[in-house]
KOLVO-860720 format. One record per residue (C-alpha): residue number from 1; residue in one letter; x, y, z. Coordinates in pm, whole numbers. Layout:
<recs>
[rec NUM, a, [X, Y, Z]]
...
</recs>
This chain:
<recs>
[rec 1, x, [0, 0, 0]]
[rec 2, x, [68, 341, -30]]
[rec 3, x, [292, 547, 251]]
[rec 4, x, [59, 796, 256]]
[rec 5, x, [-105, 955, 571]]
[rec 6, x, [-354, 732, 760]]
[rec 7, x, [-689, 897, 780]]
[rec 8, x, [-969, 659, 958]]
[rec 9, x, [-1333, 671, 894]]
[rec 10, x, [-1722, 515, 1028]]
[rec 11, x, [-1847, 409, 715]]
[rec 12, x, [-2184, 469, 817]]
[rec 13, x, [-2117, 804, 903]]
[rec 14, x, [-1900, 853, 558]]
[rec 15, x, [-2213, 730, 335]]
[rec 16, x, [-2452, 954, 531]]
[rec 17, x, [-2244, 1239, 525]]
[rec 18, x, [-1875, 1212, 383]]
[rec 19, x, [-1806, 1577, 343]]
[rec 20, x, [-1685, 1698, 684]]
[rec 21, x, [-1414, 1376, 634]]
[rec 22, x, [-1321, 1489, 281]]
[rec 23, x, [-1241, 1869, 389]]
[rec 24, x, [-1042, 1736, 708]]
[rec 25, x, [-835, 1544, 428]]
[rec 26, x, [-789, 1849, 226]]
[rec 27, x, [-698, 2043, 505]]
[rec 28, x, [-458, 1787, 674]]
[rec 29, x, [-325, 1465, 416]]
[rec 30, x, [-500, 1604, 49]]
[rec 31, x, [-334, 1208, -8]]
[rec 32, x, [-460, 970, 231]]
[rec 33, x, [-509, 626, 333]]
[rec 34, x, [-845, 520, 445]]
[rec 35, x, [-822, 131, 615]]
[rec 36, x, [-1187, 109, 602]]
[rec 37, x, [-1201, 164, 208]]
[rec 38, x, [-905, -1, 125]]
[rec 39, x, [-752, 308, -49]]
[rec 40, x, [-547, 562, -85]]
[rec 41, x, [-771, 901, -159]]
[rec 42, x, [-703, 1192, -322]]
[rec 43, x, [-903, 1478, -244]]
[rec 44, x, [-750, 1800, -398]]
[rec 45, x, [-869, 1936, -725]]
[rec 46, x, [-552, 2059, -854]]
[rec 47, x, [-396, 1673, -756]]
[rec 48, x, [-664, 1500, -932]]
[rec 49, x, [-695, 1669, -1220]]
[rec 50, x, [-327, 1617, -1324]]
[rec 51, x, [-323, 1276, -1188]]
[rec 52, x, [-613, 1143, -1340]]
[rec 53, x, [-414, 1243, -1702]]
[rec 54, x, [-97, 977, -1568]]
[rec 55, x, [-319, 683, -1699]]
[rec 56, x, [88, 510, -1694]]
[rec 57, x, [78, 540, -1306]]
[rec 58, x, [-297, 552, -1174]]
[rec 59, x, [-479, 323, -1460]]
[rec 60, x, [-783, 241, -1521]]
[rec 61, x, [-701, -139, -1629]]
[rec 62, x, [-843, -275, -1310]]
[rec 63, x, [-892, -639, -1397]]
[rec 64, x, [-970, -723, -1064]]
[rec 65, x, [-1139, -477, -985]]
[rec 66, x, [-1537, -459, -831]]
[rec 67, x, [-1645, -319, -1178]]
[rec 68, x, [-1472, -555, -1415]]
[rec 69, x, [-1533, -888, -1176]]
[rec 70, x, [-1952, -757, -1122]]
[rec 71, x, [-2003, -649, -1498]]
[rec 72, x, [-1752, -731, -1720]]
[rec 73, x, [-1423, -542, -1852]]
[rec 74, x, [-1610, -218, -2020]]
[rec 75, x, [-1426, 43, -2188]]
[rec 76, x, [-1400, 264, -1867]]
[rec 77, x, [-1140, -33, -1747]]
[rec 78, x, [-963, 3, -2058]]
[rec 79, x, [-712, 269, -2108]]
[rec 80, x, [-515, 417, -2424]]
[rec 81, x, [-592, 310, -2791]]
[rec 82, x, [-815, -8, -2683]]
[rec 83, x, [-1029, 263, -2485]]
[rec 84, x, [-1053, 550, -2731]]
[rec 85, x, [-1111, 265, -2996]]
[rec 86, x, [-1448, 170, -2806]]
[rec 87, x, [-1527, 490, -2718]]
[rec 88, x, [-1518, 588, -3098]]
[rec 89, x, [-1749, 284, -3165]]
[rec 90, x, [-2016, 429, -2891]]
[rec 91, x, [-2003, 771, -2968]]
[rec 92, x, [-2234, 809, -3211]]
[rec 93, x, [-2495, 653, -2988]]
[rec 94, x, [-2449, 964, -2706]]
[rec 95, x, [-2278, 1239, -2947]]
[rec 96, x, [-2454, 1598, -2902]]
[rec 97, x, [-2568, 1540, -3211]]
[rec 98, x, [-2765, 1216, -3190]]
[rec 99, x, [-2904, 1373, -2855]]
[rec 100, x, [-3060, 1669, -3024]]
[rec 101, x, [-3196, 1545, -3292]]
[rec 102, x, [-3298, 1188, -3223]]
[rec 103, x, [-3246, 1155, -2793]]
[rec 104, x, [-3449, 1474, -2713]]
[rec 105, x, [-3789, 1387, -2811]]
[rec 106, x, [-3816, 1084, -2678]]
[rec 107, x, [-3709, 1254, -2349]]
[rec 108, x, [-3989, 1495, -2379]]
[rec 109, x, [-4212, 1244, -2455]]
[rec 110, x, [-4121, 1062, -2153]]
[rec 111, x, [-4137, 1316, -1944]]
[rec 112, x, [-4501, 1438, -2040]]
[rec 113, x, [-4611, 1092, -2008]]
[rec 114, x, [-4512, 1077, -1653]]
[rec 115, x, [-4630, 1439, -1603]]
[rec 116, x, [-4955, 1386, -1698]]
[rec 117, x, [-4993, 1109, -1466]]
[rec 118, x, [-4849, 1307, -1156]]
[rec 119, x, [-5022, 1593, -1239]]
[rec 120, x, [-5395, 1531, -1067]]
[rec 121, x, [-5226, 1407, -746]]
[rec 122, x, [-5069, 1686, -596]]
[rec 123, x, [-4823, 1563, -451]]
[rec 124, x, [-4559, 1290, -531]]
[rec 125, x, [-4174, 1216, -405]]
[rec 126, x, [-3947, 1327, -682]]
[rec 127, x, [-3729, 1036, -646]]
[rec 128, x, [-3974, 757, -699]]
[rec 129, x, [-4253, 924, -909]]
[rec 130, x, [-4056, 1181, -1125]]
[rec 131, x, [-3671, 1089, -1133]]
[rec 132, x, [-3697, 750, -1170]]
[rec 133, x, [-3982, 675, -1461]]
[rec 134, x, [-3828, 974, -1621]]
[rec 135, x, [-3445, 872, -1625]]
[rec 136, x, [-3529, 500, -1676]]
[rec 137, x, [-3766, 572, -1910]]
[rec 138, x, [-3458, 796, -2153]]
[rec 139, x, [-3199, 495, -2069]]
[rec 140, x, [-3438, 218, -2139]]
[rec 141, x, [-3418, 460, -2537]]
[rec 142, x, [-3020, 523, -2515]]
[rec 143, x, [-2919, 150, -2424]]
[rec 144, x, [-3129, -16, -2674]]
[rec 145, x, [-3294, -204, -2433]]
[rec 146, x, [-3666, -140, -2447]]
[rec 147, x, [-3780, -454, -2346]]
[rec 148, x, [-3722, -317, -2005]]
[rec 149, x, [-3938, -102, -1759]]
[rec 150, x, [-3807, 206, -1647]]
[rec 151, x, [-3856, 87, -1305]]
[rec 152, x, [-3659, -218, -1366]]
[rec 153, x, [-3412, -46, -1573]]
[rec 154, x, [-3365, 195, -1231]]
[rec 155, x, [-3381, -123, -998]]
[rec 156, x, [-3042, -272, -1198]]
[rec 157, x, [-2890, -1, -1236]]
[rec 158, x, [-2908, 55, -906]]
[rec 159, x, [-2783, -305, -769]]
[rec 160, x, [-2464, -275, -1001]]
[rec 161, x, [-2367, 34, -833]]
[rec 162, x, [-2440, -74, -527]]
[rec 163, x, [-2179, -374, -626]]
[rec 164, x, [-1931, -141, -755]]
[rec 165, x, [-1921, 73, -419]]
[rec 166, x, [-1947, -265, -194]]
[rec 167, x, [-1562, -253, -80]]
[rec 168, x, [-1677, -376, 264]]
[rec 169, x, [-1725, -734, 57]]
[rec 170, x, [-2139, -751, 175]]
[rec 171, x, [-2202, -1068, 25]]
[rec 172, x, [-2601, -990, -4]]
[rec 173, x, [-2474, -684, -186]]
[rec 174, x, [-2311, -880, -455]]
[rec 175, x, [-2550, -1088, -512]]
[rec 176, x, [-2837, -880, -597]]
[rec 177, x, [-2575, -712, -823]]
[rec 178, x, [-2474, -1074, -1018]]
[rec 179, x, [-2897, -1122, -1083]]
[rec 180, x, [-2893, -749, -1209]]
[rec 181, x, [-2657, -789, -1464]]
[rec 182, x, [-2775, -1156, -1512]]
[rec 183, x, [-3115, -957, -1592]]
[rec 184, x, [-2963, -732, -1830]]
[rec 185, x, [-2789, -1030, -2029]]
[rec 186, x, [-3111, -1161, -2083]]
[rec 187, x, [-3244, -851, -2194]]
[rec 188, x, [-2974, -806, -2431]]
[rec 189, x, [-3023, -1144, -2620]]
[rec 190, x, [-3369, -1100, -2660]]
[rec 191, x, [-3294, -754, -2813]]
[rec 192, x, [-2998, -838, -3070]]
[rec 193, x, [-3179, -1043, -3305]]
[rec 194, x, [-3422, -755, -3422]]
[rec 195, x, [-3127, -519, -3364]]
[rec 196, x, [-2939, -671, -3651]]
[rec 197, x, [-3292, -707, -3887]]
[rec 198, x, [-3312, -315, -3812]]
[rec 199, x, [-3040, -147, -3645]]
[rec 200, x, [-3133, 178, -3489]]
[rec 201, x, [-2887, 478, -3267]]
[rec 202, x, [-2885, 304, -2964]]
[rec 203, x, [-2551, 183, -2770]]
[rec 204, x, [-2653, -181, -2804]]
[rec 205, x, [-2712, -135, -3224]]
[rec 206, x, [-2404, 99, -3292]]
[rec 207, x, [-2192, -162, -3122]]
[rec 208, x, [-2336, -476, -3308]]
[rec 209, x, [-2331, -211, -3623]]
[rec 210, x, [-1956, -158, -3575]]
[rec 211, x, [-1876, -549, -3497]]
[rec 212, x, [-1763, -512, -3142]]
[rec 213, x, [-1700, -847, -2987]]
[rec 214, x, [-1998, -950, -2779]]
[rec 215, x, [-1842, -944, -2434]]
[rec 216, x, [-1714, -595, -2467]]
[rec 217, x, [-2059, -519, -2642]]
[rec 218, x, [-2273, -620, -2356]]
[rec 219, x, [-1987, -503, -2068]]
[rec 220, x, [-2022, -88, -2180]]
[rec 221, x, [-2439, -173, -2198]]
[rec 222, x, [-2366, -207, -1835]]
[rec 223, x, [-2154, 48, -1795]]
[rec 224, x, [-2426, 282, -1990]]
[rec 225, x, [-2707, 164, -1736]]
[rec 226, x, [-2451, 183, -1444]]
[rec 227, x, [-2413, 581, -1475]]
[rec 228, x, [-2700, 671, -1679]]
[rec 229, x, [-2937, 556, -1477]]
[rec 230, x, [-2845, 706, -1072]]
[rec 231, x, [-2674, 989, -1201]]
[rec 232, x, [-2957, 1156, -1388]]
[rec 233, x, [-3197, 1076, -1186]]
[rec 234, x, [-3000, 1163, -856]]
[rec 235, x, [-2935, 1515, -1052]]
[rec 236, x, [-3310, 1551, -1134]]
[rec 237, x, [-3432, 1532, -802]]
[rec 238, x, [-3139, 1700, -633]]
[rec 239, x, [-3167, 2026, -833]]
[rec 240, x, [-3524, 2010, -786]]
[rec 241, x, [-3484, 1988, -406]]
[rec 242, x, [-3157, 2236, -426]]
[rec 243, x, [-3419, 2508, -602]]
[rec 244, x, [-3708, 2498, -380]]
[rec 245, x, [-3504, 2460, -58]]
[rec 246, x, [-3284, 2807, -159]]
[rec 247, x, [-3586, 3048, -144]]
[rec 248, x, [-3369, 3279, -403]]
[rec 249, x, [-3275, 3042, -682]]
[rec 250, x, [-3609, 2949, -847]]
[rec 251, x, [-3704, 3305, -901]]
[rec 252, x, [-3339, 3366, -1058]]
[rec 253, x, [-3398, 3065, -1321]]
[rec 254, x, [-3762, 3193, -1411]]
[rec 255, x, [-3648, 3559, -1453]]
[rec 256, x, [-3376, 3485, -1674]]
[rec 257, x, [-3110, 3563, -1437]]
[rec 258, x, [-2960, 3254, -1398]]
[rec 259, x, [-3043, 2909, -1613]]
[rec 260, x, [-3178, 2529, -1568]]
[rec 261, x, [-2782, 2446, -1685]]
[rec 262, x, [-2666, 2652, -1434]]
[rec 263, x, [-2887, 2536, -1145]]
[rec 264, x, [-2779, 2139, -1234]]
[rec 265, x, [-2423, 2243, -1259]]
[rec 266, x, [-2424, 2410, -943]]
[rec 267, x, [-2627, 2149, -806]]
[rec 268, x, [-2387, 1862, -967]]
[rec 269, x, [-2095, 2049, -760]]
[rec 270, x, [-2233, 2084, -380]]
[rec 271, x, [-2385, 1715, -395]]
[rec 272, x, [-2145, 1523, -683]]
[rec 273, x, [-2354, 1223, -807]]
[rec 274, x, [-2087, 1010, -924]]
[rec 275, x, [-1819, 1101, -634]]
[rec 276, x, [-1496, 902, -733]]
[rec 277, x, [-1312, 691, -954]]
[rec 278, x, [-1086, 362, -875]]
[rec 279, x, [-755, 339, -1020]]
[rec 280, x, [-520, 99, -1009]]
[rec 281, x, [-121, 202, -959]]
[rec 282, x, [37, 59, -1279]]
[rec 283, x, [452, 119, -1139]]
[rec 284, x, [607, 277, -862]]
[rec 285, x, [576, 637, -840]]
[rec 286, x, [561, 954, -590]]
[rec 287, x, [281, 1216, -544]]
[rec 288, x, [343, 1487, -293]]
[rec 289, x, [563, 1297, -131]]
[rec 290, x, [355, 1035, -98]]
[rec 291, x, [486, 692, -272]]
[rec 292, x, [237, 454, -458]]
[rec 293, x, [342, 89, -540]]
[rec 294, x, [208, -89, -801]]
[rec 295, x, [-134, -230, -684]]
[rec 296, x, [-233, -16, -491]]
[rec 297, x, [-595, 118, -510]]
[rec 298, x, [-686, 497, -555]]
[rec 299, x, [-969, 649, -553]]
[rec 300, x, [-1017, 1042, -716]]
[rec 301, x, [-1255, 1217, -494]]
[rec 302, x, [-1421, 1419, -774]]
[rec 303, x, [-1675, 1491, -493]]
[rec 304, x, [-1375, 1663, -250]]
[rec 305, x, [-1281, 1839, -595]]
[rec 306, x, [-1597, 1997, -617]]
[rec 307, x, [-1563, 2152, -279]]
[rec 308, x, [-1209, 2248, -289]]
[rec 309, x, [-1144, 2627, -101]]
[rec 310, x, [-876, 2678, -329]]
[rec 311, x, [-1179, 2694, -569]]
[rec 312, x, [-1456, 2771, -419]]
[rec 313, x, [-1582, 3011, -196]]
[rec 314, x, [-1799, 2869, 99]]
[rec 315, x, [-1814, 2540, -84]]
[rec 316, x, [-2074, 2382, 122]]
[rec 317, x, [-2342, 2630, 39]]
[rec 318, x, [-2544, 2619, -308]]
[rec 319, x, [-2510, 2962, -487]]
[rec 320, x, [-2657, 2968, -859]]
[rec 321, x, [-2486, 3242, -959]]
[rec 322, x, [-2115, 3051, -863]]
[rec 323, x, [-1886, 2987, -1137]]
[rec 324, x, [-1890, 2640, -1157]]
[rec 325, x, [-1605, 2565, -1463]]
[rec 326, x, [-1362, 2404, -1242]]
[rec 327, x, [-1599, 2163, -1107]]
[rec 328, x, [-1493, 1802, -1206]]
[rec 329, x, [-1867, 1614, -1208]]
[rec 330, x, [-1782, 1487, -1549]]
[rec 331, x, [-1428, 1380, -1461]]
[rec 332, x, [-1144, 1573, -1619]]
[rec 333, x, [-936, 1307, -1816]]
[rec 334, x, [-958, 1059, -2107]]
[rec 335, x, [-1208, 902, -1965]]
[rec 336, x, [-1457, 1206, -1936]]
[rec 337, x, [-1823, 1154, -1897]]
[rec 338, x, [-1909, 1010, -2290]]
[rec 339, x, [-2319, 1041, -2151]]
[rec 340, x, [-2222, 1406, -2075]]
[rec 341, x, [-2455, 1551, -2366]]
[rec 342, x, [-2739, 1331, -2291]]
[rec 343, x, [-2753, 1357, -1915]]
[rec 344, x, [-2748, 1758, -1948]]
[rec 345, x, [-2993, 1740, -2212]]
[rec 346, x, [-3233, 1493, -2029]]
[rec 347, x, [-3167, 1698, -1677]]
[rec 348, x, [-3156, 2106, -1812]]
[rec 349, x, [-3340, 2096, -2146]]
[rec 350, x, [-3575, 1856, -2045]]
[rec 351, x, [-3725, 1705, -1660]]
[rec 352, x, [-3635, 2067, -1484]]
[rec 353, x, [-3837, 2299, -1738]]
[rec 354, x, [-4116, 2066, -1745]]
[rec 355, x, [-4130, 1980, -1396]]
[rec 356, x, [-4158, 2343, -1279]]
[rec 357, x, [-4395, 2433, -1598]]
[rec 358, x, [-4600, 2180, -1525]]
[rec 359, x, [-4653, 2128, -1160]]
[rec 360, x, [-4769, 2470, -1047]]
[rec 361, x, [-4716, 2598, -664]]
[rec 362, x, [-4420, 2315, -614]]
[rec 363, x, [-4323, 2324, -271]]
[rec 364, x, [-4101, 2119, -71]]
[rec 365, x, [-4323, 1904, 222]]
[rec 366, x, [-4105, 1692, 426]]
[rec 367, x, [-3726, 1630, 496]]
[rec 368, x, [-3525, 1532, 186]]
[rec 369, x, [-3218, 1234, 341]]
[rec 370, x, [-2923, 1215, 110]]
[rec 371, x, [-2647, 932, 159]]
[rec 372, x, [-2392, 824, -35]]
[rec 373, x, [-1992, 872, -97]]
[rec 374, x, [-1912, 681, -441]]
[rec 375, x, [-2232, 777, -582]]
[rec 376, x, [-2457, 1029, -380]]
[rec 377, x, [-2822, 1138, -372]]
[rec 378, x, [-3134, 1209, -247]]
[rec 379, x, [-3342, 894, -122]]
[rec 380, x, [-3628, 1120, -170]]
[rec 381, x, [-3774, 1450, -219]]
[rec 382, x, [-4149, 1499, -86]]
[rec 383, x, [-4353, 1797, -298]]
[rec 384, x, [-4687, 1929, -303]]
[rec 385, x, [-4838, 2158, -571]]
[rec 386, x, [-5178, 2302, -661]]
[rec 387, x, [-5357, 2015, -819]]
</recs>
């Protein structure tokens, strides 16, 4: 392991809350060991945004890693040319492009569907009623694989991340997440055959299209559903809650004075939905004094980055009107966010105009949990409107 300070957490205290732990590390060891995660962390902006460039020191190749051992070796394990040669292969699937003019309807039409349904009751959590049909309902489109609920699609997505963050070995936790992607296997067969009578822009058909090998193919499907799914949806709901809860911010977006992009992004910094990334230490090599053999596991804290001081001024409080560019939600490195476009689209274009168009008087009516450190959100936002 690395020589790097020892910093010791609760884990139930880190997924409720990790913040206060990640700004003692930046204050006192920015590179730190954590016993409890099996890692060394690194929580500075500055330090992960050049190291996450070093893919010949802290790689992605992680062959025994949670990810690749749960879902299969996708091209977010893969580094160099055999990464940017399948993320070539799936970009036309997610380019801004293909978003705009073949993604973003059938996110609006999703999201009326499940707006005229709400609409009546007047009253709903954002998490289960709105978020989730509404996310699923776009990846269930994206993937290919719409054979599958939204509610389902959600419900996987949700045990493979829950396997990919399971670094205290919960052997009830890796199960469910072996019958998720056991699910989504199934889901894939049944889809190829009419994928390859009529190929269409989804992530599943460009990869068959371009003659992928099957393994890899069905791997990034996983990876798609792994991200696109809880991120979106956490982000939906989150900025939601983070616009109603800050009495000045929803009046700045409906004036003109500030934007839906800018309430996500701001939103996307305070409360990071995808919070870190593994690497894997490919040789010997020194950090800030800190050495890193090879082996070792490292996690970049894109959610400490996002409240660096060096950065950001009274980090922990949501400001709209904050310039948000250094944030690192989308990562920083090669292996930047390829579902960027979509999940912007599908959160700022989309579910947050419609939301607030739609559902007039939307107040907040009950406390609104949030828990999480590898991937974070809201477990549920509570609303009432005028019916």
């Amino acid at each position: 392991m690395s020589d790097a300070p020892v910093h010791r957490i609760d884990r139930a205290a880190f997924a409720a809350d990790p913040y206060p732990d990640l700004a003692r590390m930046r204050a006192e060891a920015p590179i730190a060991f954590v016993p409890e995660l099996g890692a060394t962390l690194i929580t500075r902006r500055d330090d992960i945004y050049t190291q996450e460039k070093r893919i010949e020191v802290f790689s992605s190749y992680q062959p025994e890693g949670l990810m690749t051992r749960l879902m299969g070796e996708n091209m977010m394990r893969k580094d160099g040319a055999a990464h940017q040669e399948e993320r070539r292969i799936v970009f036309p699937a997610l380019s801004p492009r293909t978003v705009r003019d073949h993604w973003a309807r059938r996110f609006r039409a999703a999201c009326a569907a499940v707006l005229d349904e709400l609409a009546p009751r007047g009253e709903a959590d954002l998490v289960a009623d709105f978020a989730i049909p509404v996310s699923g309902a776009a990846l269930c489109a994206i993937t290919g694989l719409e054979n599958m609920s939204p509610a389902r699609m959600d419900a996987v997505s949700q045990a493979m991340i829950d396997g990919c963050a399971n670094y205290a070995g919960d052997a009830a936790v890796e199960a469910r997440c072996h019958a998720a992607t056991a699910e989504i296997d199934a889901h894939i067969t049944d889809r190829m055959a009419e994928l390859a009578r009529s190929p269409d822009a989804s992530v599943l058909s460009v990869q068959m299209q371009a003659g992928l090998n099957e393994a890899s193919t069905r791997a990034n499907v996983k990876l798609v559903i792994s991200g696109g799914q809880n991120e979106p949806r956490d982000a939906i709901a989150g900025t939601a809650w983070a616009l109603l809860a800050h009495p000045e911010a929803l009046p700045r977006v409906r004036s003109g004075g500030a934007s839906w992009a800018q309430a996500f992004e701001e939103y996307a910094r305070l409360v990071a939905p995808i919070g870190m990334s593994p690497r894997r230490v490919a040789r010997l090599d020194t950090v800030a004094g800190v050495t890193f053999e090879p082996e070792d596991r490292v996690f970049l804290m894109f959610s400490s980055a996002n409240r660096d001081e060096a950065y950001f001024t009274d980090p922990d409080r949501y400001d709209i009107r904050r310039d948000t560019g250094p944030a690192l939600t989308f990562g920083a490195g090669p292996h930047f966010c390829l579902g960027a476009a979509a999940a912007r689209a599908l959160i700022t274009e989309v579910a947050l105009p419609m939301l607030f168009d739609r559902l007039d008087g939307l107040v907040l009516a009950g406390e609104v949990p949030f828990h999480g450190w590898a991937f974070r959100g809201p477990l549920r936002v509570p609303v009432h409107w005028q019916a």
